[in-house]
C-alpha positions as CSV (number, residue, x, y, z in Angstrom):
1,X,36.7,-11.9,27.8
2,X,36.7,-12.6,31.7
3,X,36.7,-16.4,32.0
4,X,34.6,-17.5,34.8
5,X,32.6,-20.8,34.9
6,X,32.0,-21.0,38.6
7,X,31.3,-18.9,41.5
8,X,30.0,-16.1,39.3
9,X,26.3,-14.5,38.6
10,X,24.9,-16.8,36.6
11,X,24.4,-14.6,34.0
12,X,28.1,-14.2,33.6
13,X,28.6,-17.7,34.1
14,X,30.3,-19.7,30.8
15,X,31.9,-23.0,30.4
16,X,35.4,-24.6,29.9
17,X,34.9,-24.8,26.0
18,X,32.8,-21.8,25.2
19,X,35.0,-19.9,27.5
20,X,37.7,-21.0,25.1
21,X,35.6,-20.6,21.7
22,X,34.8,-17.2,22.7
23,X,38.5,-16.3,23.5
24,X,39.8,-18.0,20.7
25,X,37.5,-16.1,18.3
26,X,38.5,-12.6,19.8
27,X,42.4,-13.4,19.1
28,X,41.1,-13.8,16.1
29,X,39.6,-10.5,15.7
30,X,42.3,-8.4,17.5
31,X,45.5,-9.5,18.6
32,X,48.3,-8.4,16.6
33,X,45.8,-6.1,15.1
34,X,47.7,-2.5,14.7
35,X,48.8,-1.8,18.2
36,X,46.6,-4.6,19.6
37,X,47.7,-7.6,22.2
38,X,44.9,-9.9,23.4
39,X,45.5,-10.8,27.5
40,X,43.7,-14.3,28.2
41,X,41.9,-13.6,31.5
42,X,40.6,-15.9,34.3
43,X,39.2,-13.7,35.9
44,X,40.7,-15.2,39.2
45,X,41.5,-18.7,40.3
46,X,38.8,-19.6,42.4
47,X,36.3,-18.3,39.3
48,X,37.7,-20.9,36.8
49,X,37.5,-24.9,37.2
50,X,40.3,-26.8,36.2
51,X,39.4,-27.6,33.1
52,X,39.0,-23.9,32.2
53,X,42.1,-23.2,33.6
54,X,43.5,-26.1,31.6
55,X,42.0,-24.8,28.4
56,X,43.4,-21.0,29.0
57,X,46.8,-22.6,29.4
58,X,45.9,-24.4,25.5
59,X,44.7,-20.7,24.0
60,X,48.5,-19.3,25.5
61,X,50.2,-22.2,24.2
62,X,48.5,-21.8,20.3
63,X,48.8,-18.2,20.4
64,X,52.6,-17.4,21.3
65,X,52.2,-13.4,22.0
66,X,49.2,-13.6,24.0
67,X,49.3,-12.1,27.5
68,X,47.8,-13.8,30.4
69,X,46.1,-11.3,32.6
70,X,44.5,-12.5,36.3
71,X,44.2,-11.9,40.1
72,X,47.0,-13.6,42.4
73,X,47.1,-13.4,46.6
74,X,44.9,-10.2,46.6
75,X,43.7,-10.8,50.0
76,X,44.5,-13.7,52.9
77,X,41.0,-14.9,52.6
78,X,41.3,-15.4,49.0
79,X,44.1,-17.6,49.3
80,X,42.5,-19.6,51.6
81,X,39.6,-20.0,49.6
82,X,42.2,-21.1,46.5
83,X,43.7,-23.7,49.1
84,X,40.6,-24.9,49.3
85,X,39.6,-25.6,45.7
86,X,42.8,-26.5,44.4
87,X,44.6,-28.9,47.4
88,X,46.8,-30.2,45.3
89,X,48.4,-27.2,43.8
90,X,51.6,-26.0,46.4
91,X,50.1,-22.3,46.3
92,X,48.2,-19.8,44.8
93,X,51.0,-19.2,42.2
94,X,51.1,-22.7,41.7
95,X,47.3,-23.5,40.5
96,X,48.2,-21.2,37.1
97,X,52.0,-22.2,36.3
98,X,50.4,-26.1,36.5
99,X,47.8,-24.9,33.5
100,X,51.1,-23.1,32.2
101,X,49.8,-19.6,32.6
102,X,53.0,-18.1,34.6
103,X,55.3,-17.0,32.2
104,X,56.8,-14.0,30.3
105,X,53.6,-12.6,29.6
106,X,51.8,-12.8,32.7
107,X,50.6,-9.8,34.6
108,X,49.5,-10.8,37.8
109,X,47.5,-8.3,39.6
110,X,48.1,-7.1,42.9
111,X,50.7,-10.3,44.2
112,X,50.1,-8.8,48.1
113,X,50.6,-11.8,50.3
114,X,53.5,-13.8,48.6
115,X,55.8,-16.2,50.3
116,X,60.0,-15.8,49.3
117,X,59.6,-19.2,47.2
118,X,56.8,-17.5,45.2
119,X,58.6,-14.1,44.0
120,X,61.3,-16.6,43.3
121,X,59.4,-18.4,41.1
122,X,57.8,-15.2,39.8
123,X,61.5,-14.1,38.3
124,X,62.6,-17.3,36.8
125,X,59.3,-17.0,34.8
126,X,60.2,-13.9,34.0
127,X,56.5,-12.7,35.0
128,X,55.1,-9.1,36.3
129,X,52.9,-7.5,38.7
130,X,50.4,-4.9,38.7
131,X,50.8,-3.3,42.1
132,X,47.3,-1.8,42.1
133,X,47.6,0.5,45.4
134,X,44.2,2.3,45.7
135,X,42.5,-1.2,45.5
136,X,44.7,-2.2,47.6
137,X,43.5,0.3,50.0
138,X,39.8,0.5,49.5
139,X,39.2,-2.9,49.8
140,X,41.6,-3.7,52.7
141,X,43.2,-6.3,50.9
142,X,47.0,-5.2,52.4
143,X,50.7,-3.7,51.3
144,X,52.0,-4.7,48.7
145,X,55.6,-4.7,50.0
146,X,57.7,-3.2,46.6
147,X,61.0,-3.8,48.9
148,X,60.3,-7.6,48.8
149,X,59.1,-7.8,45.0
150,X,62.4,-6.0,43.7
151,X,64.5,-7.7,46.0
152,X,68.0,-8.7,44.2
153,X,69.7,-10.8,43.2
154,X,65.5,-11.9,41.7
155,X,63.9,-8.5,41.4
156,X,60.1,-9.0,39.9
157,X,59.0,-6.8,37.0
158,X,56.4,-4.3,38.6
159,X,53.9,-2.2,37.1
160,X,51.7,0.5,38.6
161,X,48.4,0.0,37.8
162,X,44.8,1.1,38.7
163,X,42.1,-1.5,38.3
164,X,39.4,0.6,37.6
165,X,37.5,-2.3,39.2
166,X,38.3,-1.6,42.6
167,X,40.1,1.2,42.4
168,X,39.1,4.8,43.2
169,X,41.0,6.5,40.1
170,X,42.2,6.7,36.6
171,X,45.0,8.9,37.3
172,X,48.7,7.6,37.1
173,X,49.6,10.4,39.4
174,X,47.2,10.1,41.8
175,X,48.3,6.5,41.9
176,X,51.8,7.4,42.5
177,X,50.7,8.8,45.7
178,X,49.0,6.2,47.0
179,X,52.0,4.0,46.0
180,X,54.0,6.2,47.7
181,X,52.2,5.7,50.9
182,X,51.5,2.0,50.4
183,X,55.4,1.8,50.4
184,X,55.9,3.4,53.8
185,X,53.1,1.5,55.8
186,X,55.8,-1.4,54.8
187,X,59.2,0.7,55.9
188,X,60.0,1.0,52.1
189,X,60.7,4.9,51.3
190,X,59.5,5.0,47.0
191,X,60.8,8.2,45.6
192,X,58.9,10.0,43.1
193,X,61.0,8.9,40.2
194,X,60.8,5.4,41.1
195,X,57.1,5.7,41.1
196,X,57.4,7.5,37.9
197,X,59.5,4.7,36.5
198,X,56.8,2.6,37.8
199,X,54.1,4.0,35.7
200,X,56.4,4.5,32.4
201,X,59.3,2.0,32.2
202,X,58.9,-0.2,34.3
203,X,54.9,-0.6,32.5
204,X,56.6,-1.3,29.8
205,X,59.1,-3.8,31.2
206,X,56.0,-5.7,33.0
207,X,54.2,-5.8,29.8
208,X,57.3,-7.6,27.9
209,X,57.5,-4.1,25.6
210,X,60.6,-2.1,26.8
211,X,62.1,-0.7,23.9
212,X,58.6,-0.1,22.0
213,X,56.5,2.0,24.9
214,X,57.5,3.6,28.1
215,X,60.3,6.2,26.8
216,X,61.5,9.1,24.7
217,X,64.5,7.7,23.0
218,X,64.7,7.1,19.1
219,X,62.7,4.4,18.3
220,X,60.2,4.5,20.8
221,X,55.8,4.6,19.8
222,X,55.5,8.4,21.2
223,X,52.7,8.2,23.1
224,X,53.7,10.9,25.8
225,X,52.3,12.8,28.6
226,X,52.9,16.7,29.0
227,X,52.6,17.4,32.7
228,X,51.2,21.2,33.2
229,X,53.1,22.3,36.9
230,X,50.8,25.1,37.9
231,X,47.7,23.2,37.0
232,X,46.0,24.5,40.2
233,X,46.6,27.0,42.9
234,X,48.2,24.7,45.2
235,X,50.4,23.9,42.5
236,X,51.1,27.0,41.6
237,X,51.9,27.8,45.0
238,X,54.0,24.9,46.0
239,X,56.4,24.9,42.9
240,X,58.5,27.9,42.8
241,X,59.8,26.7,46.5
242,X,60.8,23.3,44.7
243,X,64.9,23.3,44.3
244,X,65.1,20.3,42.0
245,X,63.6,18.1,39.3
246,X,62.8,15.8,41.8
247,X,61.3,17.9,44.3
248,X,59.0,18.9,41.5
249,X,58.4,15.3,40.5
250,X,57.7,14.5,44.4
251,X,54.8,17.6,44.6
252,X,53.4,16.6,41.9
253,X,52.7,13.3,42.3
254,X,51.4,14.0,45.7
255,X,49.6,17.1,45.2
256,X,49.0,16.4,41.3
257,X,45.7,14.7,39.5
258,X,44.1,14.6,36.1
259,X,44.1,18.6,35.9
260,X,47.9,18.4,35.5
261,X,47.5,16.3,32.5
262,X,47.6,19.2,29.6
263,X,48.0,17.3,26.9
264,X,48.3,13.4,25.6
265,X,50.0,12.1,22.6
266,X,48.9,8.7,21.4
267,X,51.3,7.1,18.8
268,X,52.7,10.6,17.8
269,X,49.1,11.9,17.4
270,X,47.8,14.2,19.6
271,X,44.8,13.1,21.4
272,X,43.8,15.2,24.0
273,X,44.4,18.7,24.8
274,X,43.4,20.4,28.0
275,X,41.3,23.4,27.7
276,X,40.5,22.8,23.8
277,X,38.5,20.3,21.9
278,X,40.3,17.3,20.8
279,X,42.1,17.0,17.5
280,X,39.3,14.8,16.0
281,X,36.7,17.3,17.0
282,X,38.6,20.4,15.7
283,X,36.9,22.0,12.5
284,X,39.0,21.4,9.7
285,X,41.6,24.2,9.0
């Protein structure tokens, strides 16, 4: 449910409280359901009066677990416009931590034009971004600058993310690349295991589930990737020059898309396999 009672079609369009009743009914329904985790969403700032802010703030504070999922300092003229409907609030980052909406389960996406005060503020929250890089770049909106968000001693949690909204693919490795070049327009030189990390780990990290998702040790939910290395000719071509893991890694997130995907296990179940039917369609043995 996309919260938005202003500044949206007006078919779209809801209120503060039925905003809230509709919300509140779909934690109901589905958080905490099997693998399930409800993310209360304005859809952005200037979308949301205060009073729907206020009562998102309410849904996080009577639902501990919830995520809070929204837009922050995508593009300079967005923050102006936020400046503009919410003068009394020190920043962007500001208007949601006021309607308590900044904390360990918030995933702000993008986070692209942030002052040193604000990733501060970011880390003592313990909050993440979603650095969303082909957005990023199809819309103009700027570079995210990964050198300032994981500055120490207060690195931010970072996730790689797509939103399939304004970005131009699904694929995590097709993301990686873009990442990758998003990094150097901003002097910051992301190796293809960080941007690996990014997508794996350091998802889970952002989403406040390290230790559950994101790995292969003991104990993890094995929902696992297997990554075919000659899934096209250029592939197949570039990889037996390749003198390391790495190098590998680094060709195939830049030369690599959803054809390198060959199979996808979900929960230890296997849920998609290149080149044959999946499981679920299988005749029975």
């Amino acid at each position: 449910k996309a919260l938005m009672d202003r500044h949206a079609p007006a078919a779209l369009t809801d209120t503060a409280q039925s905003g809230y009743d509709d919300s509140k009914a779909l934690i109901a329904r589905w958080h905490g359901r099997g693998r399930l985790a409800y993310a209360v969403t304005p859809r952005f700032a200037p979308a949301s009066t205060p009073e729907q802010l206020a009562a998102a703030g309410a849904l996080v504070r009577e639902h501990p677990g919830v995520y809070v999922q929204t837009h922050l300092a995508e593009t300079i003229e967005e923050i102006a416009w936020v400046r503009r409907l919410f003068p009394g609030a020190a920043d962007y980052l500001d208007v949601y931590a006021r309607h308590g909406l900044v904390g360990r389960r918030s995933v702000f996406g993008h986070g692209i034009h942030l002052a040193e005060d604000a990733w501060q503020r970011l880390f003592d929250a313990g909050a993440a971004l979603a650095h969303c890089p082909t957005s990023n770049n199809f819309l103009g909106s700027g570079h995210f600058r990964m050198a300032d968000a994981k500055r120490a001693p207060r690195p931010v949690r970072v996730a790689l993310a797509t939103d399939v909204g304004g970005g131009t693919t699904l694929s995590m490795l097709a993301t990686m690349n873009e990442a990758y070049k998003v990094a150097r327009h901003t002097g910051f030189a992301l190796t293809a295991a960080q941007a690996l990390w990014l997508a794996t780990r350091g998802a889970a990290q952002a989403l406040d589930l390290d230790g559950v998702i994101g790995g292969l040790e003991t104990g993890h939910e094995a929902d696992i990737a297997v990554l075919d290395l000659a899934a096209t000719p250029l592939l197949r071509y570039r990889m037996p020059f390749c003198n390391s893991v790495h190098e590998a890694l680094a060709v195939l997130m830049t030369l690599g898309d959803d054809r390198a995907i060959r199979a996808t296990w979900v929960g230890g179940r296997l849920a998609h396999e290149r080149d044959h039917a999946p499981a679920h369609q299988r005749p029975p043995a």
